[in-house]
N, C-alpha and C positions, 0 to 999 in steps of 0.2 A: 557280262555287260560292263562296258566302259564307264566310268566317269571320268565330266571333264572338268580342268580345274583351270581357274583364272590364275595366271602365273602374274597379272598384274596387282593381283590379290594377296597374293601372298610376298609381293615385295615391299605390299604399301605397310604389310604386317610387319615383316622383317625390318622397315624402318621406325615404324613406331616403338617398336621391342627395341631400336639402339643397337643390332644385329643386322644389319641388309649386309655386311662383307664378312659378318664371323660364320666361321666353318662352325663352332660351337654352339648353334642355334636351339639346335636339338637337345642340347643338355639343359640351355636356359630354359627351356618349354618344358623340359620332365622337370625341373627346378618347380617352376611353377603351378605344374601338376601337381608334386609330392607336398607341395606347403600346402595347396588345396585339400589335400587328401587327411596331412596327419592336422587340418584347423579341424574336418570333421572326427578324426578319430579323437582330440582331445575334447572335443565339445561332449562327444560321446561318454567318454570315461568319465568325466565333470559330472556330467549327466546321472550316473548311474550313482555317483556320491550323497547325491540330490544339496548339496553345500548351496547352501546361501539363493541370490537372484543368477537365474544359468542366464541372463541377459548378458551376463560378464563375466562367461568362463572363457570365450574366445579373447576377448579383451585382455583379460588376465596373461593369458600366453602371447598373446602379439602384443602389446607392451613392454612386457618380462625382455622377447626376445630384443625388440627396439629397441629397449636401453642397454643392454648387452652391445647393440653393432652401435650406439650413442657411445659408451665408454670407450669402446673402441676409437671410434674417431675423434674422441677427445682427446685419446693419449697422442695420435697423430698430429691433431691442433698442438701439441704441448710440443713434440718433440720437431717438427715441419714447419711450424707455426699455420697461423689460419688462413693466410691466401695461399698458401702452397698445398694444404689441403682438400680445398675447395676445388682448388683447378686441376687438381691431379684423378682422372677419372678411375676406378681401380674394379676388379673384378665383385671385391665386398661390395662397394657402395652401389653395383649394377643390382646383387642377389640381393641387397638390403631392399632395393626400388620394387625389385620383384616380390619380395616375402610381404612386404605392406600391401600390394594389390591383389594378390591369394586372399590374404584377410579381410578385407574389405570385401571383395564378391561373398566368399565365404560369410561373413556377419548377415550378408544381405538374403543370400539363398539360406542358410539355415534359418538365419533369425526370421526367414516371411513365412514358415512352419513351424516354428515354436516358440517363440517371442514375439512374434508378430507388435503386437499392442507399447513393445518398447523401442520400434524401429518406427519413429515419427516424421514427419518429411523433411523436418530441414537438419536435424543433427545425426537423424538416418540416412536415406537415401540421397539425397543431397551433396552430406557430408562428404558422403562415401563415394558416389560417383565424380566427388569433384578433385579428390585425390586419387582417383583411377586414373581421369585424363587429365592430372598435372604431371603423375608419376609416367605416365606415355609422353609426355612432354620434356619430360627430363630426358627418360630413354633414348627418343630419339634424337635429342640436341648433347647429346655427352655430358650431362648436367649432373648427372646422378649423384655426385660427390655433395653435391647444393643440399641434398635431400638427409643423405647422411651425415652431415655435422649440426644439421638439426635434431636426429633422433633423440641424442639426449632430452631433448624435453617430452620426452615420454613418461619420463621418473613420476610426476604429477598422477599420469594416467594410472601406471602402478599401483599406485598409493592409494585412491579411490578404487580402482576394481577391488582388490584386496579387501578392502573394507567390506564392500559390495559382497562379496565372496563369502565374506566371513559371519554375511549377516549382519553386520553393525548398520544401524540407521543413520549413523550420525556422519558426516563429511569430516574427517580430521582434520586438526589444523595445521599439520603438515606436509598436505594436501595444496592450501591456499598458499602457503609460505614459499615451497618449493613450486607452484603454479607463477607464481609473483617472480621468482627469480629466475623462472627458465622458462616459460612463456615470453613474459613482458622483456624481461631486461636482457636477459642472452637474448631472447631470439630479436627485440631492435638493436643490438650490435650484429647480430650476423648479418643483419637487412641493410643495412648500412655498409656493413663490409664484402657484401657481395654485387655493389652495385655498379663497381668499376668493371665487375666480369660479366651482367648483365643486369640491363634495365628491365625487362620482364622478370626478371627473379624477383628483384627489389618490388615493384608496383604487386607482384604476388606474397611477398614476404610482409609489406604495408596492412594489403588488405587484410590478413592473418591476425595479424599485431592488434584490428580490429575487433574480431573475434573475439581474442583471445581477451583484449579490454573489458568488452560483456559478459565474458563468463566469469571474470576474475571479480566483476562488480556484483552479479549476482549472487555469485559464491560468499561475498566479503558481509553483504548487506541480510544472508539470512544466517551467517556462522556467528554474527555479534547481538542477535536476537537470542540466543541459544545462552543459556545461563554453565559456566565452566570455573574450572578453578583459576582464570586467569580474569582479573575486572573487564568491564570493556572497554573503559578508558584505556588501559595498557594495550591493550590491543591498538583501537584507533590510534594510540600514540606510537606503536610499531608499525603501523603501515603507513602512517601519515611520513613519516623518518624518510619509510621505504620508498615513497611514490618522489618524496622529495630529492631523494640523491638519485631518482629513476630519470627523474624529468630533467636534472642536471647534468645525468650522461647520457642522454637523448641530445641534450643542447650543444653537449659540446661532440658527439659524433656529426651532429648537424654542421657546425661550424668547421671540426675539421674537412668534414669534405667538401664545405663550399669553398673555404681559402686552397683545400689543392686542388679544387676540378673547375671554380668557377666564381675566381677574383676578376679576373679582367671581362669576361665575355659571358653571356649566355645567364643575362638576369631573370628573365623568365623562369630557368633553372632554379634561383637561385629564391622568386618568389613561391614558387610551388613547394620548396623542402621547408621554405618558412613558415608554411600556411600547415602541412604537415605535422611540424612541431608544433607551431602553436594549439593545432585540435587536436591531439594526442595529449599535449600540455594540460588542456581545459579537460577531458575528458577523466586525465586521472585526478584530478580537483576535484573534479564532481562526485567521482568515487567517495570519496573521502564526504564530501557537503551533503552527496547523500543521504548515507551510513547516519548522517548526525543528524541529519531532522528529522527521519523517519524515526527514530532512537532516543530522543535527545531526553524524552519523559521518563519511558521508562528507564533510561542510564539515571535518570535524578530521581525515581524512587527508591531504586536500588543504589544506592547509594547517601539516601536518607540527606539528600540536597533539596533546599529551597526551591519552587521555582517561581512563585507569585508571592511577591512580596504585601502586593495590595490586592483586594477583591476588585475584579476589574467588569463587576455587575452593579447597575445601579440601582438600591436596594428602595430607592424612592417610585420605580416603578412597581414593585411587587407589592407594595404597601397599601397603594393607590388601587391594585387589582382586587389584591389577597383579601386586604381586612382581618390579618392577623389579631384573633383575640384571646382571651383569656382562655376559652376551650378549646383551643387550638393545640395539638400537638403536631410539630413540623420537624419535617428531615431536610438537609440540606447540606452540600457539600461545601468542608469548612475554607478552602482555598490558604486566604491567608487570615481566615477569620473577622473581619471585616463586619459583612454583612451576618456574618451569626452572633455578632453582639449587636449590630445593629437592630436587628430582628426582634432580642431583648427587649428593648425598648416597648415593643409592641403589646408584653406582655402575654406570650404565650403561657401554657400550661406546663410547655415542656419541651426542650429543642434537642435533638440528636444531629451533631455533625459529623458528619462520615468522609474518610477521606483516606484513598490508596496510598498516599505517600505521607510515612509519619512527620517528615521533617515539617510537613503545614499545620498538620497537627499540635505540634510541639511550637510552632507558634504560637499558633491559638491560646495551647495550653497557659504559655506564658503571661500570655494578655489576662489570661481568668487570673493567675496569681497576683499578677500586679492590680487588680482589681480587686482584689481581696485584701490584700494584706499592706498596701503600700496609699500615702496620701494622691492626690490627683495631682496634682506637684509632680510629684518623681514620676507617678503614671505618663503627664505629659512629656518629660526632660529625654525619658525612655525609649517613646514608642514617636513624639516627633521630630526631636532633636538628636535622636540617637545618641544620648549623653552615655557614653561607655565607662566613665571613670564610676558612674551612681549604680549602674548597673554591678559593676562590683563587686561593689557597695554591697548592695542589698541582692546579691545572687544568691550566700551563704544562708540568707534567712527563707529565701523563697524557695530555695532548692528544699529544704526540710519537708514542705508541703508540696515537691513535686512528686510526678508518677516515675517510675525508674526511666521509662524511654525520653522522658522532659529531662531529666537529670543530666542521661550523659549525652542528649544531642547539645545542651546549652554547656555542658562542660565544654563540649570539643569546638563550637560555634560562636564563641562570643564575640569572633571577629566580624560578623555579622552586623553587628551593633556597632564596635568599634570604627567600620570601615562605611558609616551611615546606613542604615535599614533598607532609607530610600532607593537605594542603587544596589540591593542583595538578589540574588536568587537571580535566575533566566530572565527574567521579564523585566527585573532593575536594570540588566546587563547595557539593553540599549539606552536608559537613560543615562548609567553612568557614563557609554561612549560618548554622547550629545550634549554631556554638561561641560566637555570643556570648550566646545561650537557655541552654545547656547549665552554661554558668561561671556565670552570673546564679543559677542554683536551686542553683549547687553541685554538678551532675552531675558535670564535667571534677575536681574533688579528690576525689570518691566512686570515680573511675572508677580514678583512679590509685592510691588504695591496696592496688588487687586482692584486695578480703575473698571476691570469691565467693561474695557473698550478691547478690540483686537490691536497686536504691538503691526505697527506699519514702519516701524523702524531703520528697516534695515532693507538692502537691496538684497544680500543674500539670501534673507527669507522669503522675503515677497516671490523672488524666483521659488525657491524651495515650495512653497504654497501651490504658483502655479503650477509647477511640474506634477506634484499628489494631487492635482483635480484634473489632469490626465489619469487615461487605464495605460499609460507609458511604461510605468513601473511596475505593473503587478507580476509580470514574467520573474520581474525580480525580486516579488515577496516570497518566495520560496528557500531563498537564501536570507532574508534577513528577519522570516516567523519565527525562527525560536530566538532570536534575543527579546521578542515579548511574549515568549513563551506560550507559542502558536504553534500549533502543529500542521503540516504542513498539509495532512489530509483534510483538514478544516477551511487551510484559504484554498484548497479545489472548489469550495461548494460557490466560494465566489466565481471562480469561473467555469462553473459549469454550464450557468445558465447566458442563453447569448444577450449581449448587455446589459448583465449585471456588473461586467467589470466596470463600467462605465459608472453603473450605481454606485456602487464601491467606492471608485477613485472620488464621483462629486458630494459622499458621503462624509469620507475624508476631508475634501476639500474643507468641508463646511465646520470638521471639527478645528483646523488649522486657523480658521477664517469669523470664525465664534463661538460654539463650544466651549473649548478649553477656555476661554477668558471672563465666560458667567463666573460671576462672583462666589458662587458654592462651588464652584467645580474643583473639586479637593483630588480626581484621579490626575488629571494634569498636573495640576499645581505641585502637588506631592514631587513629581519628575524633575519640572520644570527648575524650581524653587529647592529643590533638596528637602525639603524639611512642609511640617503645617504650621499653620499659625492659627492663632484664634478666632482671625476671622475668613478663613477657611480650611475646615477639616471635616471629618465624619462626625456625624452625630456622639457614638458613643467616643470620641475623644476632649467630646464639652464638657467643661464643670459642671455645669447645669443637669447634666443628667447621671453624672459620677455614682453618686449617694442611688438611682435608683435601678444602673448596672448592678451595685454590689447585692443590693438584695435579691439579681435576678439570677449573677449569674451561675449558682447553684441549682439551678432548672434546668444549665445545659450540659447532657452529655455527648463524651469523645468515642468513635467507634473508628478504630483501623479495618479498614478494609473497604468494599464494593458497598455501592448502594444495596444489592441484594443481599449481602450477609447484613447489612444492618437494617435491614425491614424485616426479614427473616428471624434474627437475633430477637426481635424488638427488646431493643435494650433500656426501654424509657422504663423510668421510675414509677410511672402514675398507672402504667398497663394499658392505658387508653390504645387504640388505634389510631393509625399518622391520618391527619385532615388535612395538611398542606406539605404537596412538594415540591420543593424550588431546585431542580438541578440544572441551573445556570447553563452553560453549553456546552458540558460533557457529551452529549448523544449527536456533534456535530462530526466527531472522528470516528463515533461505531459503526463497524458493520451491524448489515437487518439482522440478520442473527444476535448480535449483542446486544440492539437495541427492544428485537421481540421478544429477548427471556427478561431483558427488564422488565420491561411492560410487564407480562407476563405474572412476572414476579410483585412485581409491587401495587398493584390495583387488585390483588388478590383480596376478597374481602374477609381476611381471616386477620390481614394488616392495615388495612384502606377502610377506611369508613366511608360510603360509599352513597351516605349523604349527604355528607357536609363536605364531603372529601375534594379538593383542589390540585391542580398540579400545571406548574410554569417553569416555562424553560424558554431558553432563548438559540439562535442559530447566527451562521453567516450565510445561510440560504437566501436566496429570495424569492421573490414570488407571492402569489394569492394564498399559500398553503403550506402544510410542512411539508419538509424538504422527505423524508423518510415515509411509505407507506404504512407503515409499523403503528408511525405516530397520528398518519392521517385518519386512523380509524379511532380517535381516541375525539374527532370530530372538535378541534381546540380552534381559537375565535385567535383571531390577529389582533395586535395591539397596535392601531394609527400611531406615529411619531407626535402628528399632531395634538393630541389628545395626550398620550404620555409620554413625555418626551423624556429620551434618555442622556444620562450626561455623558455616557461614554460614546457613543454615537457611532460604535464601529459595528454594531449587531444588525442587522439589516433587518430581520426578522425576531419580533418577538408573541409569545404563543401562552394561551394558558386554556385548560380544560375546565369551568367552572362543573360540571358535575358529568360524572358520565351516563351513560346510557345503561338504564334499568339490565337491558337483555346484555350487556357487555359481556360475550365468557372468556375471560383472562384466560382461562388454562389451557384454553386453546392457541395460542402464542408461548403454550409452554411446551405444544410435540412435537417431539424428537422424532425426525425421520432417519431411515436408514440411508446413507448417501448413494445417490444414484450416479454410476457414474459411467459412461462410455468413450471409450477412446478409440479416436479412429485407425484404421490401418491406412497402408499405402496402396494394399492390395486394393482394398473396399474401394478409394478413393477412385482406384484407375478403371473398377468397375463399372460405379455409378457414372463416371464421367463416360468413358463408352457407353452408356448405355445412353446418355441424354444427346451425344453426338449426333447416334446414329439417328436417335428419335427426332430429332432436328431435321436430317437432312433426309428421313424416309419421305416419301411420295408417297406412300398409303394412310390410308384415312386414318386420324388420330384417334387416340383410345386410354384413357386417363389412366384406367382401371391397369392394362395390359403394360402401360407405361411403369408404376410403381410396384405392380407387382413382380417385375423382373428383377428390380432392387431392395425388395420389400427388407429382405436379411440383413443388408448392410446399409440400408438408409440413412438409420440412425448415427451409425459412427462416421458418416460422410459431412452429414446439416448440423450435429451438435455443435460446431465453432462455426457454424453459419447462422444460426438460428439464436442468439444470445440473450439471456438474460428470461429464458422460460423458469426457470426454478423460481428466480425472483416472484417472478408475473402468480407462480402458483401457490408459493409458501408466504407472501408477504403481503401479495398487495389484492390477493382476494380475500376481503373480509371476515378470516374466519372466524373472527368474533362474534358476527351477527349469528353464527350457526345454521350453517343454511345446509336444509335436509332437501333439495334437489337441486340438480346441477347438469346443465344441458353444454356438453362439449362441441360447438360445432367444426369439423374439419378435423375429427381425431386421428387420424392416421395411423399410425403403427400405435398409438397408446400411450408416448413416451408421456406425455404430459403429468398422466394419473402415477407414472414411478416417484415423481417428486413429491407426493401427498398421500398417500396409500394410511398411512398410520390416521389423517387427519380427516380422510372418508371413513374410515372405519370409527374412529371415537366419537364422531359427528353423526352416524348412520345414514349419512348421505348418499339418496338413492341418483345412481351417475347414468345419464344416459350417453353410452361409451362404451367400447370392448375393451375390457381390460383384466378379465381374469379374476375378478371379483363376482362371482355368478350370482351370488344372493345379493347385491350392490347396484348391480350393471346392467345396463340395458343396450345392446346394438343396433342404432339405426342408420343401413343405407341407405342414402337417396339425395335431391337435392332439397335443400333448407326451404328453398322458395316454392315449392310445390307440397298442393296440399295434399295429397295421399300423404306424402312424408311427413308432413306436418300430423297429422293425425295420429301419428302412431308415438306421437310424442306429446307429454302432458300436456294439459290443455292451455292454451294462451292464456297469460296475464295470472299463472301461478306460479312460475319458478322460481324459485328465491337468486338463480347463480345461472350466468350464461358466460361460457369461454370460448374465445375465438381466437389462436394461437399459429401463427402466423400462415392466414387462410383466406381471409377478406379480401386482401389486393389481386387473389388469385380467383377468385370467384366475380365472370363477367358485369351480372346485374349484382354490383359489390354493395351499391346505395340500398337496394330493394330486400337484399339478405341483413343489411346493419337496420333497415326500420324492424323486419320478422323479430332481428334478436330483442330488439325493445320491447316488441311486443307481447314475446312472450315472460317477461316478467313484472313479476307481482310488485303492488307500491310498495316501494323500497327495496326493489328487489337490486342485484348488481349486473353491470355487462362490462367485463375486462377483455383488452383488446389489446395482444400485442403483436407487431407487423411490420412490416420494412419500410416505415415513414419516419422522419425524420420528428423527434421530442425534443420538448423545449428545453425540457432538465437534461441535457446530455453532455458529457466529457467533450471537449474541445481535442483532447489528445490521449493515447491509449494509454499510455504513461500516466495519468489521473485517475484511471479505471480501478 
């Protein structure tokens, strides 16, 4: 039998290969066979060692080899130099083009057999197919040399599989260093230098550069979370070095080849390489501005740095709520101590302030000394005037009565003091910038006379004014949150919600516009002013109440660490149980996980008295409610503006629990599930997608049941990144506190729902009507919700404590008639949680806030 072969076929092959006139076709093709053949036999061998993650034993070897034909063609760049290299096409850099596309098939047919789950669609296949048909691209245009004097920056890839190989978890940081210099910086000189020999190489070389940006950002932003023997200032201070002599030989490869390709003619050119650098420019800035505000707290615990110099809560609303009295024992996070001598005042029984970063503490501590041991005189000259010479003075006497960590933070910090209080730590940072704008127009002598009128002074600010009662600016509170010592996951909550930025800005407005110029308003003023004066400052900075700090402030003690070690500790003197807790808006940057073992933790009534017990916090959320479901079950009442008005006036939302609910079970906010995790393949994906194709375009009568069950296997790793935020929907925001012993799943599907909670059915003995593998737990019923046989076979209406509906409603015709059933079937006070592909009001504006 004949076969016939298309001879036009095999020439369109021969020219992609770079081969339509070489007699030596045949050898490039067994070339390309044998690389295919020994990627499997080393995968193999790899294999049997069982070493490390085998997702990167192939990796390991076509790397290894890459940088081998990389040094190669650098000695050629050394000794040729590098456009004669580039342009000169040679038989290595044809077999170089060739050995990278063997591996790349290879990763992809091996790894959809045995790594499947680490071959993801766009740094797998993707990747890989888009370096198949550039390297056919090269092939066929004689390019191949292009390819090869890039290999060198393979060394990076090296240096991670190895790791990978060897088992180490961690990304080395020789990894990012060498990614930084042969990713970013060789490879925008070669891009640059290859663009007189062709413009598709350069707009290919560009896009890369892009890439390579993200990954080098992602890499940078979780290798400085990572605690090592290098700080992480030196660090950010070594890349920031780097990015900066990066972007200045960016600039000037820019420059040189506009002045030789494109001085007299061809502006358009010459606006597109501008536009180019400048967003490359801005992108590696942001790297860096990143890294720092995601960071910036904990670089200043760990480093036992200030960051709030003033308590920037107004202790006049929790006073007004709380009713702090005598039998009060209260916890509260000491910031910059402030408001826990404040509190004093009130006359608790007993105050524990707690706080991760000791450098606040060791404020604090100071102020108790100076309250102790020194006249109200020097206490004032100290803490409002920052009189550094008295400070001195009287350090040697007060240091005797410190704790060792007050000792040597004020040994080594007295500059602190010296260089005004008012302007210390993160949060002073921006008033120090604005005090020398502020004294210029005259703000700082307007501020100090305290008329209690708004300053209309000035034409600079009046603009300034108006511009902050625009949501203009808030894109750009991201960049300037931590100079008041804002983190930046906190101003997302502002824009989360749609027109709350608006809220925000006319919130603002209002503090610029009168707020800050009320005659107590001591958190402005403080900024404004540099300093307090007597007739305005905090409370416990009056004479008047001096004499009855000192007898108190022996009631308060200092705890390092989390709110949960020091409820847990209970370190209070008296043994009582805490009755009030005021964690000001720490729980506005946690994640629900951090936020539910708090909870969890702290309303535990072995610590919480849980009748008298109180608990207020504040947010940048807005809205009817709290921002966290965590917190929304803890059922806390809003505090009107009107009613209690705050002087700081930047908190949008403020929240307090007057008592909780009899049946509340905390310890249910304390189970640990085992993580449920699935990852999709590429294989699954092209499945499921044939499969809804065809389902689509068949002409026979549809069948729901025959529909999913042809994808039943691989559903799950197809809709997990389609289906977002179910874990949330089932670990947080269904109230497990209430303890609900039945729970009607309707639209349970493959079960995934029940993986996220399985620990929290079982300790709850929650009977599930659901298939899930729980046979003494579960109940399975098919049918439709709306019809009553179905109904029937499921507890009786108007008893179920928990009804879940997980993304199934919008999909179910009579969707109105199934949402009244699920009301209907529960009990008063039962719950019906509903998550589903509508659009919520609390939602990220951008994935980037996620």
């Amino acid at each position: 039998m004949a076969t016939m072969i298309d001879s036009d076929k095999i020439d369109t092959f021969k020219v992609l290969m770079g081969l339509a006139d070489d007699p030596s076709l045949s050898h490039r093709l067994q070339f390309l066979c044998a690389n295919m053949l020994i990627c499997a036999m080393i995968y193999l061998t790899l294999r049997l060692t069982k070493l490390g993650d085998r997702a990167w034993y192939l990796t390991v070897y076509s790397s290894g080899v890459a940088t081998s034909f990389g040094i190669y063609f650098m000695q050629q760049v050394y000794l040729n130099g590098v456009y004669n290299t580039m342009t000169t096409e040679t038989e290595w850099s044809t077999y170089a083009c060739i050995f990278f596309m063997a591996y790349c098939a290879m990763d992809l047919v091996i790894g959809s057999y045995e790594y499947d789950e680490a071959i993801d669609y766009k740094d797998g296949w993707v990747h890989h197919f888009f370096f198949i048909a550039l390297l056919l691209w090269l092939l066929a245009s004689g390019l191949t040399s292009l390819f090869a004097i890039a290999l060198i920056e393979e060394v990076p890839t090296v240096i991670l599989a190895l790791a990978r190989v060897s088992m180490s978890p961690k990304t080395p940081f020789a990894f990012g260093l060498s990614f930084f210099l042969l990713r970013i910086c060789y490879h925008c000189y070669i891009t640059y230098a290859v663009i007189e020999y062709s413009t598709v190489a350069f707009v290919i070389g560009v896009i890369l550069l892009r890439s390579h940006v993200k990954w080098f950002h992602r890499w940078l932003a979780s290798h400085l979370k990572k605690k090592g023997r290098m700080p992480m200032s030196v660090k950010v201070a070594i890349f920031a070095a780097l990015i900066v002599i990066q972007t200045l030989g960016h600039g000037f490869a820019v420059y040189r080849m506009v002045v030789k390709n494109y001085l007299v003619a061809a502006s358009g050119a010459v606006v597109v390489h501008l536009v180019i650098f400048l967003y490359f420019s801005a992108k590696m800035i942001m790297v860096i501005q990143d890294v720092y505000t995601k960071n910036f707290i904990m670089d200043a615990i760990g480093k036992k740095k200030v960051i709030y110099n003033i308590s920037w809560e107004d202790p006049r609303v929790d006073h007004q709520v709380l009713k702090v009295g005598p039998e009060d024992v209260v916890l509260t996070i000491s910031s910059a101590g402030c408001n826990v001598l404040d509190y004093m005042l009130e006359g608790p029984k007993e105050l524990v302030a707690v706080d991760f970063n000791q450098a606040q503490l060791c404020v604090l501590e100071l102020k108790i000394l100076c309250i102790k041991y020194l006249q109200w005189e020097q206490f004032w000259q100290i803490w409002s005037r920052s009189n550094y010479p008295l400070f001195k003075e009287v350090w040697p006497t007060l240091r005797k009565h410190a704790s060792k960590r007050c000792q040597e933070f004020w040994d080594d910090n007295g500059d602190l003091i010296r260089d005004n209080f008012m302007f210390a730590g993160t949060s002073g940072l921006m008033a120090k910038i604005l005090s020398f704008p502020a004294g210029f127009i005259g703000l700082t002598d307007y501020m100090r006379k305290n008329t209690g009128n708004p300053y209309k002074g000035s034409i600079i600010f009046n603009f300034i004014v108006k511009f902050l009662s625009s949501s203009a600016w808030i894109p750009l509170g991201k960049w300037l949150a931590p100079l008041g010592g804002v983190p930046e996951k906190q101003l997302n909550l502002v824009m989360k919600t749609p027109g709350s930025c608006e809220i925000f800005a006319a919130k603002i407005g209002e503090i610029f516009e009168k707020i800050m110029w009320e005659k107590d308003n001591y958190f402005y003023y403080a900024y404004v002013a540099g300093r307090w004066d007597e007739h305005c400052c905090p409370r416990y900075m009056e004479k008047k109440n001096f004499k009855t700090l000192q007898q108190r402030v022996g009631q308060i003690t200092l705890f390092h660490g989390s709110v949960c070690d020091a409820v847990t500790a209970m370190p209070q003197k008296c043994g009582n149980k805490f009755t009030v807790y005021s964690l000001l808006d720490s729980m506005d940057w946690m994640p629900e996980s951090m936020v539910s073992h708090q909870m969890g933790t702290i309303t535990d009534e072995k610590y919480f008295d849980r009748e008298k017990g109180r608990i207020f916090w504040r947010s940048f959320a807005t809205g009817d409610r709290a921002h966290s479901p965590v917190l929304a079950q803890l059922n806390p009442c809003m505090l009107p503006d009107t009613k209690y008005p705050d002087r700081v006036g930047w908190y949008l939302t403020q929240l307090w629990t007057p008592k909780l609910d009899k049946n509340f079970n905390s310890k249910n906010l304390l189970i640990e599930e085992k993580p449920s995790v699935i990852k999709q393949s590429f294989k699954g994906d092209l499945q499921v997608m044939f499969t809804m194709a065809t389902y689509g375009i068949s002409t026979s009568k549809k069948d729901a049941k025959d529909f999913y069950k042809s994808q039943a296997k691989v559903y799950d790793g197809f809709r997990e990144a389609l289906l977002p935020d179910r874990d949330n929907l089932l670990l947080y925001v269904v109230p497990w506190t209430t303890s609900p012993k039945t729970w009607v799943s309707v639209g349970c599907g493959t079960a995934r729902d029940i993986e996220y909670v399985v620990e929290h059915i079982k300790q709850n003995n929650t009977k599930l009507v659901k298939e899930c593998g729980l046979s003494d737990l579960v109940t399975f019923v098919e049918g439709d919700i709306n019809k009553k046989d179905v109904q029937a076979k499921l507890p009786p209406m108007g008893s179920i404590d928990l009804v879940t509906c997980s993304y199934c409603l919008t999909m179910i015709p009579t969707w109105k008639v199934a949402a009244k059933t699920m009301v209907d079937m529960l009990k008063p006070g039962g719950h019906l949680a509903i998550i589903d592909f509508t659009a919520k009001e609390n939602c990220y504006n951008r994935l980037d806030q996620a």
